[in-house]
C-alpha positions in Angstrom: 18.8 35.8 -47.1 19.8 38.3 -44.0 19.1 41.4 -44.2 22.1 42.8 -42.8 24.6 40.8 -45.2 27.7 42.9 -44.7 27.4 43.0 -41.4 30.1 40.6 -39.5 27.7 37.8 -37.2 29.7 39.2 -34.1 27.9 42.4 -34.8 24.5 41.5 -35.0 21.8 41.3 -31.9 18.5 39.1 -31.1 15.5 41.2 -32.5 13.9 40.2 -29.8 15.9 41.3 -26.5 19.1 43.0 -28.3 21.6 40.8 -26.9 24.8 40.0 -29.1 24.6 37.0 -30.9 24.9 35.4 -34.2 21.5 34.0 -34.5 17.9 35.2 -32.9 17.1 33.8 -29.7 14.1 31.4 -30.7 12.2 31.1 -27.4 11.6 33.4 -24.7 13.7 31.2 -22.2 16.8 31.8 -24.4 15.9 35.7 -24.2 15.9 35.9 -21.1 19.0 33.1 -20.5 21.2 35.3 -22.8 20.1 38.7 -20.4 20.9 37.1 -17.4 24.7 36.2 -19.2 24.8 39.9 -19.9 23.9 41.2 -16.6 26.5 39.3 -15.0 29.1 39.9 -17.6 28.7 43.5 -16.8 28.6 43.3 -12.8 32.0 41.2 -13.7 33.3 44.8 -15.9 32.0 47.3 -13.5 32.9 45.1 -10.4 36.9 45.7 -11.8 36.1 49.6 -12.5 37.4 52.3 -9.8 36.1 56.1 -9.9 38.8 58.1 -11.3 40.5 60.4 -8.7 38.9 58.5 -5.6 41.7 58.3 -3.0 42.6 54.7 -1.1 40.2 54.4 2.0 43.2 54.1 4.2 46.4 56.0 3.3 49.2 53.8 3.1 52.3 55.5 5.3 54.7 52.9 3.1 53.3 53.6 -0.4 55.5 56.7 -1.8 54.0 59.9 -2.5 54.2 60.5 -6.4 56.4 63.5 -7.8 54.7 66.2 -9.2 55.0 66.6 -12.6 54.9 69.8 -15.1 54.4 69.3 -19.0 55.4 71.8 -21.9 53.9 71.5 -24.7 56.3 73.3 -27.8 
């Protein structure tokens, strides 16, 4: 019996290296295979992520500057 038995399998991680997954990891090997998945599936996320307010490294005299834009809140 699990001792998280309300708790969807999606939700639950390896005791042993936290990683997602529906059952524990039972060798070290699969630890460490299932870290190395996760690394890489976040350098795939962040690799898609720009800073917020960063401007383009080379303006673009084509690309239209965008209208300002004033909101009222009533």
């Amino acid at each position: 019996m699990s001792g998280l038995p309300k708790v969807p399998p999606a939700a639950r991680s390896c005791p042993f290296c936290g990683v997602a997954t529906e059952v524990p990891h039972e060798t070290q090997s699969g630890c460490i295979a299932a870290l190395h998945t996760e690394i890489d599936r976040m350098r795939d996320i962040l690799a898609t992520l720009r800073p917020a307010g960063v401007q383009l490294a080379a303006e673009d005299p084509t690309r239209p500057v965008p209208a300002a834009v004033r909101l009222v809140l009533d």
